[in-house]
Biopython code that builds the backbone (N, CA, C, O; Angstrom):
import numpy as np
from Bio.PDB.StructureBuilder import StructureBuilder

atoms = [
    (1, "UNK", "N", (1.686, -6.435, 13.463)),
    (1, "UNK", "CA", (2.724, -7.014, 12.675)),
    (1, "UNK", "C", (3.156, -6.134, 11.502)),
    (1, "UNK", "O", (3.742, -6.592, 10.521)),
    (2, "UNK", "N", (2.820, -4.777, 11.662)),
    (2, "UNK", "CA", (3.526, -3.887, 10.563)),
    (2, "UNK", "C", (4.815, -4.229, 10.228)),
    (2, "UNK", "O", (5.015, -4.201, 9.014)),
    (3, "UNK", "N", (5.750, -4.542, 10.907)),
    (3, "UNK", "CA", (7.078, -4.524, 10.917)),
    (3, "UNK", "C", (7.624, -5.614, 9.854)),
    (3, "UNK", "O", (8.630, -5.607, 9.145)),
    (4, "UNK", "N", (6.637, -6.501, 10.003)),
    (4, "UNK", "CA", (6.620, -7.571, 8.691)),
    (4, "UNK", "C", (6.929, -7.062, 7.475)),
    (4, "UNK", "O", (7.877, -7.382, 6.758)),
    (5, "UNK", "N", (5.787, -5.965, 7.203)),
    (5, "UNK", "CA", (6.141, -5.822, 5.806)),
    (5, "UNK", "C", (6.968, -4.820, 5.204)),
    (5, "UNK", "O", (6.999, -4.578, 3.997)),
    (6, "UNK", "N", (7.927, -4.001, 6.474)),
    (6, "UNK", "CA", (9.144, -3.101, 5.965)),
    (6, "UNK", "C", (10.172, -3.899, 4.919)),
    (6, "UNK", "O", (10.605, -3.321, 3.923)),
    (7, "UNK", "N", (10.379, -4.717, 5.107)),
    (7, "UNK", "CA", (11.363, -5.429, 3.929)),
    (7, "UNK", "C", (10.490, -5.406, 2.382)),
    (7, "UNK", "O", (11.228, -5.183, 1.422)),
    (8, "UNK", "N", (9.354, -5.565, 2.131)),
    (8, "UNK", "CA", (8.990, -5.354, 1.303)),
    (8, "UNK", "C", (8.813, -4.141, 0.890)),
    (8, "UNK", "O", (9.149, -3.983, -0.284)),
    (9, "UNK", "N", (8.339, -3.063, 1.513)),
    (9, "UNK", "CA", (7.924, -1.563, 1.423)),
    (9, "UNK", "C", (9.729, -1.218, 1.182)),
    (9, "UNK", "O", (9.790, -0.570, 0.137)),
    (10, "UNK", "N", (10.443, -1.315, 1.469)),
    (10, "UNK", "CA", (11.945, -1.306, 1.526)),
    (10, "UNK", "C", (12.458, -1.426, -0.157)),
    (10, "UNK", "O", (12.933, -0.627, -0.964)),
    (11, "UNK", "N", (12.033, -3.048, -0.192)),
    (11, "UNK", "CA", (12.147, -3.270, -1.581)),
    (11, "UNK", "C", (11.678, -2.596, -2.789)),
    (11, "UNK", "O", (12.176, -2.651, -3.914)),
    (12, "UNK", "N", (10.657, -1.958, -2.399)),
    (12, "UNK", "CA", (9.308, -1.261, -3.397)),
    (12, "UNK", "C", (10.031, -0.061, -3.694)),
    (12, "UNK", "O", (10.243, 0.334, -4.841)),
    (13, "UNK", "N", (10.486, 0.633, -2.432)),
    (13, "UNK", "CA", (11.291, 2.052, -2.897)),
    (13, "UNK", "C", (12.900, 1.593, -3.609)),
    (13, "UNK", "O", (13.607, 2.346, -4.278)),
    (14, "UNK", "N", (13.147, 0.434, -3.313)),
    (14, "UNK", "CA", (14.336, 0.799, -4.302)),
    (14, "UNK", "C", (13.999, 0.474, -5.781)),
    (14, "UNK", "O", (14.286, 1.370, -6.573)),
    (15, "UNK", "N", (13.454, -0.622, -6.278)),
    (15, "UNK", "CA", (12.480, -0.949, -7.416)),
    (15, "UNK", "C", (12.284, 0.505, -8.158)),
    (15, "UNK", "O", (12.630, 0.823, -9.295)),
    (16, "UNK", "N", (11.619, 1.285, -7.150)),
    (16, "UNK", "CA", (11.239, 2.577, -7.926)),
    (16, "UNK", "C", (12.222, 3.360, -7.976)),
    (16, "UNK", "O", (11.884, 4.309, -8.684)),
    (17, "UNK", "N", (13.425, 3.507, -7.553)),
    (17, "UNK", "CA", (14.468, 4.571, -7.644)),
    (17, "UNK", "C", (15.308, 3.635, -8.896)),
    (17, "UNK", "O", (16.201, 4.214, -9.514)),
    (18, "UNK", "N", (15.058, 2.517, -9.155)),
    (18, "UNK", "CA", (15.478, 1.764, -10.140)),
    (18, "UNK", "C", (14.892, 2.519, -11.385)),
    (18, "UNK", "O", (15.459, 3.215, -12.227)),
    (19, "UNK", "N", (14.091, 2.302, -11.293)),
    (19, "UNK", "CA", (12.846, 2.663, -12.314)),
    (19, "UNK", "C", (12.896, 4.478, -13.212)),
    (19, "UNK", "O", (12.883, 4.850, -14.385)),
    (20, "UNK", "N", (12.946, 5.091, -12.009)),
    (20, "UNK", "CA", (13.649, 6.621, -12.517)),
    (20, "UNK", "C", (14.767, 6.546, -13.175)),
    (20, "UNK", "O", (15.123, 7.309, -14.074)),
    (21, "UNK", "N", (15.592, 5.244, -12.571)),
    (21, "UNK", "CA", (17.200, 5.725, -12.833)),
    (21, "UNK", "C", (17.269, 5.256, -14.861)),
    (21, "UNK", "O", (18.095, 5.542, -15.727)),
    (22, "UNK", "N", (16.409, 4.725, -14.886)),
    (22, "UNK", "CA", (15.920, 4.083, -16.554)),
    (22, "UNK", "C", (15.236, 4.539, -16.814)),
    (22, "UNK", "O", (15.265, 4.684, -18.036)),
    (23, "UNK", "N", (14.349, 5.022, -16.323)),
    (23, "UNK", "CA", (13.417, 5.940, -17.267)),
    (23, "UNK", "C", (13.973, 7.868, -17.627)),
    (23, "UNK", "O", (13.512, 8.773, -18.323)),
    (24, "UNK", "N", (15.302, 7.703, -16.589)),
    (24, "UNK", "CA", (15.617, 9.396, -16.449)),
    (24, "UNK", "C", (14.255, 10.122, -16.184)),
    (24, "UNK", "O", (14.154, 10.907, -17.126)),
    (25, "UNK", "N", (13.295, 10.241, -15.481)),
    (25, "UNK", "CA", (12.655, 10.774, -14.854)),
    (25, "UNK", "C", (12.105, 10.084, -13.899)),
    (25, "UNK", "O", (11.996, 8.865, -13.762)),
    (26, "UNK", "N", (11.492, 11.658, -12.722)),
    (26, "UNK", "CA", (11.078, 10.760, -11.310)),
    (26, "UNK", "C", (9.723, 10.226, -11.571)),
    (26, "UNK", "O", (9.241, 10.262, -12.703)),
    (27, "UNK", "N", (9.235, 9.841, -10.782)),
    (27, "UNK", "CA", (8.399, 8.599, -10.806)),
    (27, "UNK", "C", (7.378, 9.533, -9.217)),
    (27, "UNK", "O", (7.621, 8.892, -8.195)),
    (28, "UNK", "N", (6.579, 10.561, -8.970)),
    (28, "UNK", "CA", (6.661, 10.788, -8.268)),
    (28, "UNK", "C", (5.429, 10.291, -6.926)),
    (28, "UNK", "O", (4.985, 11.018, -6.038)),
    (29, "UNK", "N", (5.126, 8.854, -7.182)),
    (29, "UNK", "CA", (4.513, 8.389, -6.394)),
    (29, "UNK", "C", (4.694, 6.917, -5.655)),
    (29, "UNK", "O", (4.943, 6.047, -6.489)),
    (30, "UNK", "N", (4.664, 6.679, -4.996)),
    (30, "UNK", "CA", (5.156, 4.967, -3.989)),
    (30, "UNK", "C", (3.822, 4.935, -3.398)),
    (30, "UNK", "O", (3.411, 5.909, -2.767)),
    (31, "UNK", "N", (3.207, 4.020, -3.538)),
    (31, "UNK", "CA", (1.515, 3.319, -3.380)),
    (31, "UNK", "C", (1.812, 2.225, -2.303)),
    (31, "UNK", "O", (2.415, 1.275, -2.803)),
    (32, "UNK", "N", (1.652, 2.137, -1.452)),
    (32, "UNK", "CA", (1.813, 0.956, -0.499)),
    (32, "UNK", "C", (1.727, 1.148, 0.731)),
    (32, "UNK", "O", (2.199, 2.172, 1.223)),
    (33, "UNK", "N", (1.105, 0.198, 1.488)),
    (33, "UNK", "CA", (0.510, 0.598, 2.421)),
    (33, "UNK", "C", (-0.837, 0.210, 3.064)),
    (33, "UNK", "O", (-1.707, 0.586, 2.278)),
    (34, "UNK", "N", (-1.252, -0.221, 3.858)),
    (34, "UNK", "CA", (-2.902, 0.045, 4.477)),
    (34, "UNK", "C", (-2.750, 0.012, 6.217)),
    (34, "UNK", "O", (-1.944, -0.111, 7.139)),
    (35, "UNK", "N", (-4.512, 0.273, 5.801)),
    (35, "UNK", "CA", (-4.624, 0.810, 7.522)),
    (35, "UNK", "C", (-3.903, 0.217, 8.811)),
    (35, "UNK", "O", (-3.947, 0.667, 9.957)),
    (36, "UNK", "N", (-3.160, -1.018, 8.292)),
    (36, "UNK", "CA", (-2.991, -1.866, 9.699)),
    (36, "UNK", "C", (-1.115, -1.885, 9.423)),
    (36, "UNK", "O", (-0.466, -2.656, 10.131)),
    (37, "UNK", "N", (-0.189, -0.796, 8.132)),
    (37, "UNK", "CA", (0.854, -1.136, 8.248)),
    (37, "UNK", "C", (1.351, 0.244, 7.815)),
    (37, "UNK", "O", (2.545, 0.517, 7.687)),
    (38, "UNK", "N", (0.287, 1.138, 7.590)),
    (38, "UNK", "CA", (0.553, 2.641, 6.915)),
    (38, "UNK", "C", (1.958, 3.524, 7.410)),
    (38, "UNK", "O", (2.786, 4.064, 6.677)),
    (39, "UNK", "N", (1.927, 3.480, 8.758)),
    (39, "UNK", "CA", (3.292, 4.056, 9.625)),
    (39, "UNK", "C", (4.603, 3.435, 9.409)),
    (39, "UNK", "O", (5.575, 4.172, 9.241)),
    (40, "UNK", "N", (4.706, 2.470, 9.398)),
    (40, "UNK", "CA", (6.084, 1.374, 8.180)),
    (40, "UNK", "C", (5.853, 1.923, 7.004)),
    (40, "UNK", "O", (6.851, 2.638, 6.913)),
    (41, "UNK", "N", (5.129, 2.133, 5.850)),
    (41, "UNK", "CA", (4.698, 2.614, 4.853)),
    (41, "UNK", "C", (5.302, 4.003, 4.535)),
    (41, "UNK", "O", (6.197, 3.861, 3.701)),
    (42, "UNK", "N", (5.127, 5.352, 4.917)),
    (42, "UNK", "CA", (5.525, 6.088, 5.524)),
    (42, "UNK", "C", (6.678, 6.271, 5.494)),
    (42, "UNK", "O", (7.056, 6.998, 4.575)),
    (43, "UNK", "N", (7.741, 5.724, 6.443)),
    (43, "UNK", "CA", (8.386, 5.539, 7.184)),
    (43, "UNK", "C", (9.502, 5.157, 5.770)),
    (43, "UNK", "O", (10.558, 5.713, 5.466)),
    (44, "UNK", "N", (8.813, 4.049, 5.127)),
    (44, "UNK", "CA", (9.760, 3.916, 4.136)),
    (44, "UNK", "C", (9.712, 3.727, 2.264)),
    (44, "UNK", "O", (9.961, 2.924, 1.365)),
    (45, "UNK", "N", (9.022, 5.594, 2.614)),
    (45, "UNK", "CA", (8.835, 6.467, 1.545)),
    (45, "UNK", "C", (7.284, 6.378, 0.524)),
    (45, "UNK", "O", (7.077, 6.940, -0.552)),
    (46, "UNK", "N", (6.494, 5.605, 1.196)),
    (46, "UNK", "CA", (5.065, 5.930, 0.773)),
    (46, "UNK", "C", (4.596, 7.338, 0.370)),
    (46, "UNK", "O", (4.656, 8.135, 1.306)),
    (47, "UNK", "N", (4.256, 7.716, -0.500)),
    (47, "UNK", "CA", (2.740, 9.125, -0.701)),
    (47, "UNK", "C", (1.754, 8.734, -0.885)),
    (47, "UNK", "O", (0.904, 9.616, -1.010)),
    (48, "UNK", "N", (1.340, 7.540, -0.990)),
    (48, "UNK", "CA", (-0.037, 6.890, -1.303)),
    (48, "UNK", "C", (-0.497, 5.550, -0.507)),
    (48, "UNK", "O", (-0.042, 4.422, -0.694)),
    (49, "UNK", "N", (-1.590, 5.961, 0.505)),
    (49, "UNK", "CA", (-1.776, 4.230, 1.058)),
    (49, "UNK", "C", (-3.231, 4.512, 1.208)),
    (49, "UNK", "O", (-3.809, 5.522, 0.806)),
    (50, "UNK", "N", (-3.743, 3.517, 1.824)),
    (50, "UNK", "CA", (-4.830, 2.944, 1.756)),
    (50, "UNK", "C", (-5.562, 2.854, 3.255)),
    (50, "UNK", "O", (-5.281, 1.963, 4.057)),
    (51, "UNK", "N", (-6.475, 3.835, 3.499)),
    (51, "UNK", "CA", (-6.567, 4.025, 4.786)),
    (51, "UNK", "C", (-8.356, 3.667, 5.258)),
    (51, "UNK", "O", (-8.985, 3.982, 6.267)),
    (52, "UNK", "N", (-8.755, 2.890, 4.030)),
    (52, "UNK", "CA", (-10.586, 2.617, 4.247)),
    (52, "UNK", "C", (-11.031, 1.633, 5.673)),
    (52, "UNK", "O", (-12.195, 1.746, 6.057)),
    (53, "UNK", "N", (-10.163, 0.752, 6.380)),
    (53, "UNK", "CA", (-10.686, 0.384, 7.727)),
    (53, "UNK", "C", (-10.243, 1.396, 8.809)),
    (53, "UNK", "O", (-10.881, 1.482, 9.858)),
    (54, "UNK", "N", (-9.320, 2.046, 8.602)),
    (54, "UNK", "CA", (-9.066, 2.829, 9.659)),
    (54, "UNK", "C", (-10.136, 4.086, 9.801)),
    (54, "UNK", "O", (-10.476, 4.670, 10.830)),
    (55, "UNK", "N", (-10.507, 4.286, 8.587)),
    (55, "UNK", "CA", (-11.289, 5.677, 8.436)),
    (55, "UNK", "C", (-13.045, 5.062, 8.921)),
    (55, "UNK", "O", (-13.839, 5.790, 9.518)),
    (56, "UNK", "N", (-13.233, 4.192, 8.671)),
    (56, "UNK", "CA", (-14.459, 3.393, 8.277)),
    (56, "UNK", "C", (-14.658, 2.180, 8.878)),
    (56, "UNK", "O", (-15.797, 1.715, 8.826)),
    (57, "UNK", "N", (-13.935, 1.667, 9.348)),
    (57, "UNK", "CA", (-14.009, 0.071, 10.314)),
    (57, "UNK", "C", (-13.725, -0.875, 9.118)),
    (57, "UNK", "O", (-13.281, -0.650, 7.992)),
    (58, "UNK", "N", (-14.191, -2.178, 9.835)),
    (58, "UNK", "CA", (-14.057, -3.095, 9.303)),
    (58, "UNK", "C", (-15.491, -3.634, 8.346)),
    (58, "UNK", "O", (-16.680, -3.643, 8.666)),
    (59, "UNK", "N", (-14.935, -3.981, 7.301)),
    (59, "UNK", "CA", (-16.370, -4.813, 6.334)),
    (59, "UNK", "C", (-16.932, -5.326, 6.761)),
    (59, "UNK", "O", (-16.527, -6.271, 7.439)),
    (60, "UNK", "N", (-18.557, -4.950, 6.599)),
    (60, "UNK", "CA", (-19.349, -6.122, 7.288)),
    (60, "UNK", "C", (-19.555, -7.632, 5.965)),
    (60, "UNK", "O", (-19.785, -7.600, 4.756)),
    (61, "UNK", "N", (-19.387, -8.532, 6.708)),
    (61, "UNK", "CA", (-19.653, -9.949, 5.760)),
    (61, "UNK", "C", (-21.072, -9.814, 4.514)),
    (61, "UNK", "O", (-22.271, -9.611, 4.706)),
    (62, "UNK", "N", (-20.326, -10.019, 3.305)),
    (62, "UNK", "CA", (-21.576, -9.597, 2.488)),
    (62, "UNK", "C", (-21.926, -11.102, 2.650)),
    (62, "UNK", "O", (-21.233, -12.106, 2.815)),
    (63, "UNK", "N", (-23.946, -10.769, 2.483)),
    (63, "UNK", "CA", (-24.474, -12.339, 2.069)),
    (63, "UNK", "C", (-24.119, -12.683, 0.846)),
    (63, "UNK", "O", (-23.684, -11.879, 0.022)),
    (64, "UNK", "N", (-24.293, -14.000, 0.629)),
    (64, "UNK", "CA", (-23.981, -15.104, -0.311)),
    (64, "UNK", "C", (-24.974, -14.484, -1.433)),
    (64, "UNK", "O", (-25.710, -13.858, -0.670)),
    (65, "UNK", "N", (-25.480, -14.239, -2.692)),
    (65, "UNK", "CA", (-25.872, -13.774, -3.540)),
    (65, "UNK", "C", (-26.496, -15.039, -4.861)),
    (65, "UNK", "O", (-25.847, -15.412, -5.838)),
    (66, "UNK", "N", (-27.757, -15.431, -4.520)),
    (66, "UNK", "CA", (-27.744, -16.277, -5.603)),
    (66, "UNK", "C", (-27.711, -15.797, -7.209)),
    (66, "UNK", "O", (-28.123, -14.735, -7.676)),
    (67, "UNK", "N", (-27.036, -17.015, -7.953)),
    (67, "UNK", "CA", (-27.192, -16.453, -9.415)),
    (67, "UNK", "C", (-28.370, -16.049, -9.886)),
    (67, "UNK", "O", (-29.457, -16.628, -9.871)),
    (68, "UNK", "N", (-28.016, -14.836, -10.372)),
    (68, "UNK", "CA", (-29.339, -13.894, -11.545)),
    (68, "UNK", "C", (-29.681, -12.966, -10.352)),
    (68, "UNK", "O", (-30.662, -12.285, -10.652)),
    (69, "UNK", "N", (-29.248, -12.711, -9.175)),
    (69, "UNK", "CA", (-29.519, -11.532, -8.248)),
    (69, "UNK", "C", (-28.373, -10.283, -8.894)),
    (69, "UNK", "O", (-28.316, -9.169, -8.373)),
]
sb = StructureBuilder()
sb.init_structure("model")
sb.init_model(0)
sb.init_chain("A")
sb.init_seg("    ")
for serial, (resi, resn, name, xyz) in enumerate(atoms, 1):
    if name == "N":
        sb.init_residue(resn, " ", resi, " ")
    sb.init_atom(name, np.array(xyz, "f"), 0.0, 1.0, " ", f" {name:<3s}", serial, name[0])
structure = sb.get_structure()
């Protein structure tokens, strides 16, 4: 379901070309992204995502932790 979140990743880069256009300088990074939507990401102007299940799998379930551990 990557495709889901191109409208947002969409939104994010114009936000930030907003953002230069007021600050008069570039802004030269777009953060968004992870392992399961990175190629949409990418696609619409990411330099920074988040790639720790793809590189590494999935989390294993931490145990429950009683208080004062």
């Amino acid at each position: 379901m990557p495709e889901k979140a191109r409208p947002y990743f969409q939104r994010l880069r114009e936000l930030k070309g907003q953002c230069e256009k007021i600050l008069g300088a570039p802004l030269p990074h777009l953060s968004m992204g992870m392992s399961g939507d990175f190629e949409v990401a990418i696609e619409e102007g990411a330099t920074m995502v988040r790639l720790g299940t793809a590189l590494f799998g999935p989390r294993s379930k931490a145990k429950p932790r009683a208080l004062g551990d």
